[in-house]
PADRENTOR-410627 format. One record per residue (C-alpha): x, y, z. Coordinates in steps of 0.2 Angstrom, whole numbers, plus 5000, padded with zeros to 4 digits. Example, Ala and Ser with C-alpha at 12.3 -4.5 7.8 and 13.67 -1.06 7.14 Angstrom:
2
506249785039;506849955036;
END
This chain:
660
550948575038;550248655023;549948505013;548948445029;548048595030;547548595011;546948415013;546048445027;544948575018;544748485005;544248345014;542848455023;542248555007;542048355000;541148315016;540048475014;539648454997;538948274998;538148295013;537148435005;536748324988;536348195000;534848315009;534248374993;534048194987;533348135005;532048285002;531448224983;531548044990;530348105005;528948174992;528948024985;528947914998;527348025005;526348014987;526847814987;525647805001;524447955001;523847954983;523247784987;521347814985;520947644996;521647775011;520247845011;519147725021;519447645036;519047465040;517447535047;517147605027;517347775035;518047915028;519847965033;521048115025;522248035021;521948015003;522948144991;522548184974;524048184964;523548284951;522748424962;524048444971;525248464956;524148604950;523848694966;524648874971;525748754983;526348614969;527948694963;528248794979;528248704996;528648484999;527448385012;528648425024;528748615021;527048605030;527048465039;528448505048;528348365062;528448235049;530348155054;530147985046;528947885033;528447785048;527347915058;527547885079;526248005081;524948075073;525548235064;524648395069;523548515061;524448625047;524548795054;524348885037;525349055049;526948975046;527049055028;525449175030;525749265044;524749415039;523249345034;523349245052;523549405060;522049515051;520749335051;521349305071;520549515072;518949465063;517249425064;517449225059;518949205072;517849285087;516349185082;517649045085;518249055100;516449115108;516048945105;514348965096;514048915076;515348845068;516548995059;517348995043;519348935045;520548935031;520048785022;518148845020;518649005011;520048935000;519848754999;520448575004;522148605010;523148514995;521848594981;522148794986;522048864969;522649054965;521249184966;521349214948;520949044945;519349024938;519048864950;519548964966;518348964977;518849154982;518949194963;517849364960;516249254953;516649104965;516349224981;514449234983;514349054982;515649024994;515249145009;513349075006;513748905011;513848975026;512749125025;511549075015;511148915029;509848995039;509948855054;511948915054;511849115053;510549115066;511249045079;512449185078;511049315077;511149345057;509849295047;510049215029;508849335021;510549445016;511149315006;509549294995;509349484996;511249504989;510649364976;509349454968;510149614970;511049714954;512849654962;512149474965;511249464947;512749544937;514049444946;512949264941;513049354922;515049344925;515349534928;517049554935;516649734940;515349694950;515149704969;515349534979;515549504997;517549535000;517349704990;516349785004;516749665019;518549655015;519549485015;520249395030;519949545044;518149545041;517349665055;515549685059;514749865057;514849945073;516849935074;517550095067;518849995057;517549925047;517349965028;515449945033;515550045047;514150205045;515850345041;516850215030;515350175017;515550275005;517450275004;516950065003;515650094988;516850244981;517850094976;516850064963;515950214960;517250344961;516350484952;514950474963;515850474978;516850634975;514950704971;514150634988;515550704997;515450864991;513250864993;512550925009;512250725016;514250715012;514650855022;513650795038;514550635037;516350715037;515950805052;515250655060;513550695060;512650505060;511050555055;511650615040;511050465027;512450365017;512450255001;511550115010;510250235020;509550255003;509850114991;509949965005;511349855010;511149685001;509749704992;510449854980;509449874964;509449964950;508350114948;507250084936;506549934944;504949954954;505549864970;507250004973;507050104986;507650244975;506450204960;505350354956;503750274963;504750234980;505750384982;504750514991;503550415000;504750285006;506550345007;506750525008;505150525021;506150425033;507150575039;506250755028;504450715036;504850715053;505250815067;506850745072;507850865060;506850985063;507351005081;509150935078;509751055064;508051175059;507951065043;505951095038;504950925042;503350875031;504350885018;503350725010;501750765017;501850935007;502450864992;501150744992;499950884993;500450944978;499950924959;501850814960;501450714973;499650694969;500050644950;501550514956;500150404970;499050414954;500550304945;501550454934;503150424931;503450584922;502950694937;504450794947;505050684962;506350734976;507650684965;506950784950;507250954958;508550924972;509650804963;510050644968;512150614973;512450804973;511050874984;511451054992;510351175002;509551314993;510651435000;512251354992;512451444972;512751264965;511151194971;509851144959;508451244970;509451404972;508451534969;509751574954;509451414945;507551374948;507151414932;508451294923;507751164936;505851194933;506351234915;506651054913;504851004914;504051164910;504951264896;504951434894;504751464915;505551604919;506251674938;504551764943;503651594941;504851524951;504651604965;502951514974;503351384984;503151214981;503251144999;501851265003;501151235021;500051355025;499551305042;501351375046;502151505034;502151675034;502451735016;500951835007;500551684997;500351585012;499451705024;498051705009;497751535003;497551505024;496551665023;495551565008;495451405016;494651455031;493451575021;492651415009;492551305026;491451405035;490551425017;490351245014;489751225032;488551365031;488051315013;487851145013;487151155030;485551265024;485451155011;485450975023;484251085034;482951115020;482950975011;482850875026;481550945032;480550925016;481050735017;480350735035;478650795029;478550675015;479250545024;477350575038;476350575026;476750445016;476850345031;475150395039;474450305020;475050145026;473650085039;473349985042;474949925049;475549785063;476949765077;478549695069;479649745083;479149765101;479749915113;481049795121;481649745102;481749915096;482749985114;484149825109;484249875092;484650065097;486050025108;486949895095;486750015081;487350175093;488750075099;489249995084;489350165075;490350225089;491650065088;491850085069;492250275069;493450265084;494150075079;494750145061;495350325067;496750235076;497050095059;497150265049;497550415060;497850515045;496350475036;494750615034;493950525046;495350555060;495350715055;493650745057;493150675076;494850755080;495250685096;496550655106;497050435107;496750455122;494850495123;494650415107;495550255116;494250305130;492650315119;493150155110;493250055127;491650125134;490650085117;491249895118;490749865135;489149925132;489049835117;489649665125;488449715139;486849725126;487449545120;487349485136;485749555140;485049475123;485549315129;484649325145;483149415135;483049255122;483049115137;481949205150;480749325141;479249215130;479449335115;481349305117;481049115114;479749135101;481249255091;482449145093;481448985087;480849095071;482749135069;483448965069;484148895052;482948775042;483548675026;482048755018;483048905020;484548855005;483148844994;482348984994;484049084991;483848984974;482249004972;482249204975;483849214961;482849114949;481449234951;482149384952;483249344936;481449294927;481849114927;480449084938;478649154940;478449084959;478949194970;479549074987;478849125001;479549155018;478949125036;479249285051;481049285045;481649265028;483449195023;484149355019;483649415041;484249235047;485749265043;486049435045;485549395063;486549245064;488349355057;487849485070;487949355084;489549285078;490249435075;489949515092;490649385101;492349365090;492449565092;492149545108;493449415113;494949495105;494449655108;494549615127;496249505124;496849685115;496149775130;496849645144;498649605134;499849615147;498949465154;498549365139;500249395133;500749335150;499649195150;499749125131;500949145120;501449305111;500749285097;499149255102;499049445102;499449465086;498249375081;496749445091;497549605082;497349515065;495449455067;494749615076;495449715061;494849615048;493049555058;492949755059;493049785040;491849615038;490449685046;490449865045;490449825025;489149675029;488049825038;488149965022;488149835009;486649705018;485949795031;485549975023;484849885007;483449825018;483149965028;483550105016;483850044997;482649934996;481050014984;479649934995;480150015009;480850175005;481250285010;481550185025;480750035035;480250115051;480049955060;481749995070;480850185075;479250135080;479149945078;477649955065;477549875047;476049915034;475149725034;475049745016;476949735015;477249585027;476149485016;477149505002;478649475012;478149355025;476749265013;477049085025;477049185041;475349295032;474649115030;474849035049;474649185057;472649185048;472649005052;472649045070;471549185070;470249085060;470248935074;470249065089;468749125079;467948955077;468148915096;467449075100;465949085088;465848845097;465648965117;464449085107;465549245109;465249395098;466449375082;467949535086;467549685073;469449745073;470749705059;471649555066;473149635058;472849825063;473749875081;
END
């Protein structure tokens, strides 16, 4: 019985044994037996000559994170026999990497998925093809530190792919030229890429609380890297509203951007010296919303631009103090906190740093100093100042407008009355048209760039509400559209309407006496070119204010009526009215000074002024000179009136044909 017994175990340990030898050789045999077929490379085309996956590289494989470790069949668990019934399914990479699974299936690229939009990264995007996964620390890794930008831009840097999910590929390019993007491409390993601050497989978008990205998390996230400054934010007066969940309170990001991170010193940062003040620290210190949030002072910019600072960094010093100069930059406390670099205590180390030798007394003016609003002494007088040398210059200057113009005015009679005899350049009717454009086009300029500037002197001075100036602006347009209207009417139905406009229209004679006049006038020529009623220079003058009327006009009714436009047309069609009645209104009102008042005002044979627009006259002396063609047809026709009425025996007339 015991013999029995004792063969009988032995008989199963045997059975045991090679039955075990047997599956480890039936496993080794099986690799094989799937690299006999798949590292075939003519597997990988069809008879179609399309391309199929079943071709494995040998080679790849072996050095893989996965050669040493796993068997075909350690993935590909469904495989039973070399001659596949079925096709074998998808490797589920969760069979060995259930955590990963489990942090991507939480993710932005796995919702993405199953929402149906763009396609989303998988597995095989991020790591590679699924025989050629190479260790992170491989230097061919796709997810290896220098590999990652390039990797997540094959998908983020495609812009037909990120948009379709609402993204735009602009964060790519931004991350590219970035300080992280350009050290990385310089092979930094310390540098910032895209898993460092979105995280690996659960990657979260910026609204979810778990985030690294989120608002509250960023500068643990950017803390990674820059530990020392971290610990100094968090300790500032902007560290201490985030920890208490205040989200106005700026971050790392608020400051020096998201993607497009540069360093200081370059010009294009948002915390360069010549950006700082104007363009980042004003987005929350020069408005009012902290103000009535938390009684943090607003204008905090506008002040300091005000100042000898501020005035000196527009003028393009990079010397000058900025925000940064006297507040700090990462470790920025109120004034009443003892640490703080504008504690009244340590003023004179902070200003002492520009100006040496400053002690606490000088320190204690202000250097935000509004005046409109503070009490202090220093503040009551310079308002008290201020409003003292306004009514001075207004009283002063006044006089002097009032006494000198009156003086002009008297010269300006006289020297007119020595210009008889003198003839009708303008007619009432001409003169009444020319009124109402120049009134209204004044009008339109002031109110027009009041709202394109609205903190320009000239805002300042019409001080008015937008809504009248909106008001007044409307109300000069119409009547300006209305005088254009009315001149049409005037040039078809009124006899010196068509005689004007006939003297108006262009002539080819017209492009040479532009060259003509600048040969002369440069002392290359002796002959002066003469012109007929209108000259070049007056053609087209008339001819840009016709143009320019009517393009104001249109688009500044499309601006008016742009509900329904923008119902009508396309959006942008209002952007685009915008656009042109901007830049039509800087066209002429520069056309106007530069063309316009040279004529009427600068010119030396007419100073000071033609007076033709006032009372429609011009000395006949001077419209020979100018209008030596015109001179000549004009005595032409008086001498044949003459002739026909010396022919009927009529008395010869004893006025001046060219006297009124």
């Amino acid at each position: 019985m015991n013999s029995f017994r004792r063969n009988l175990t032995l008989t199963v340990a045997a059975s045991l044994l090679v039955w075990a030898c047997a599956a480890h050789a039936e496993q080794k045999l099986k690799d094989k037996d799937c690299l006999a077929c798949h590292s075939d490379a003519t597997l990988n085309e069809d008879a179609n000559g399309g391309k199929v996956s079943l071709y494995v590289d040998e080679n790849k494989l072996k050095h893989s994170v996965h050669g040493d470790l796993f068997s075909c069949v350690d993935c590909h668990k469904d495989v039973k026999s070399l001659a596949h019934e079925t096709t074998p399914q998808k490797v589920a990479c969760a069979q060995c990497h259930a955590d990963a699974q489990d942090a991507y299936a939480h993710g932005a690229h796995a919702k993405a998925a199953k929402a149906g939009g763009a396609p989303a990264a998988t597995c095989v995007d991020c790591h590679g093809g699924a025989h050629e996964i190479l260790a992170a620390g491989d230097a061919g890794s796709p997810v290896n530190h220098g590999n990652i930008p390039v990797t997540c831009g094959k998908c983020h840097g495609q812009k037909f792919l990120v948009e379709k999910n609402g993204e735009s590929a602009q964060t790519f390019v931004s991350y590219q030229e970035s300080v992280h993007g350009l050290a990385t491409e310089k092979g930094s390993k310390k540098a910032a890429v895209c898993t460092d601050c979105h995280g690996t497989h659960e990657i979260l978008p910026a609204n979810d609380e778990k985030s690294p990205i989120y608002k509250f998390n960023v500068p643990a996230t950017c803390g990674k890297c820059h530990t020392a400054v971290e610990q100094t934010f968090m300790q500032s007066i902007h560290g201490q509203g985030i920890s208490r969940g205040n989200g106005l309170a700026p971050v790392c990001t608020d400051c020096h951007g998201i993607h497009s991170i540069k360093a200081h010193i370059d010009p294009n940062s948002s915390v360069s010296e010549q950006n700082l003040a104007r363009t980042t620290c004003a987005r929350c210190h020069e408005g009012v919303r902290l103000s009535q949030e938390f009684g943090v002072q607003g204008n905090r910019v506008s002040t300091y631009l005000d100042s000898y600072h501020g005035l000196a960094s527009e003028g393009g010093s990079v010397v000058v103090a900025n925000c940064a100069s006297c507040h700090g930059v990462h470790n920025i406390l109120p004034s009443s906190d003892p640490r703080s670099t504008i504690n009244k205590a340590n003023l004179d180390v902070t200003c002492g740093k520009c100006h040496q030798g400053v002690t606490q007394k000088f320190t204690l003016n202000k250097v935000h100093m509004d005046g409109s609003r503070s009490n202090d002494i220093g503040s009551i007088v310079v308002r008290w100042v201020r409003w003292f040398y306004l009514a001075l210059i207004f009283a002063v200057i006044g006089v002097m407008f009032l006494h000198n113009f009156i003086i002009w005015r008297s010269k300006a009679v006289t020297r007119r009355g020595m210009q008889n005899p003198s003839m009708v350049r303008m007619t009432t009717n001409q003169r009444w048209q020319h009124l109402v454009l120049l009134t209204s086009f004044i009008v339109l300029v002031l109110t027009g760039f009041a709202l394109k500037f609205p903190y320009s002197w000239l805002a300042e001075v019409l001080g008015m509400g937008e809504h009248l100036r909106s008001m007044i602006h409307r109300i000069a347009g119409v009547i300006l559209i209305g005088a254009g209207i009315y001149h049409l009417f005037y040039l078809a139905a009124a006899r010196e309407g068509r005689r004007l406009i006939c003297a108006l229209a262009p002539v080819p004679r017209d492009v040479f006496d532009v060259w003509g006049t600048m040969r002369y006038y440069l002392g290359l020529s002796k002959e002066r070119p003469k012109f007929g009623r209108f000259s070049y220079a007056e053609k087209a003058e008339y001819w840009a204010l016709v143009w320019g009327t009517a393009l104001m006009g249109l688009t500044g009714i499309m601006l008016w009526a742009k509900v329904w436009v923008g119902n009508l047309l396309a959006r942008w069609w209002i952007d685009v009215a915008t656009s042109i009645h901007f830049y039509e209104a800087i066209l002429a009102t520069l056309a106007i000074v530069v063309w316009h008042f040279y004529q009427v005002f600068l010119d030396p044979d007419v100073y000071p002024m033609n007076w033709a627009w006032w009372d429609g006259k011009m000395p006949v002396e001077h419209y020979r000179e100018e209008h030596g063609l015109d001179t000549e047809a004009l005595a032409e026709a008086e001498a044949s009136e003459q002739a026909d009425a010396d022919s009927d025996g009529q008395a010869k007339p004893s006025a001046d044909p060219w006297s009124e």
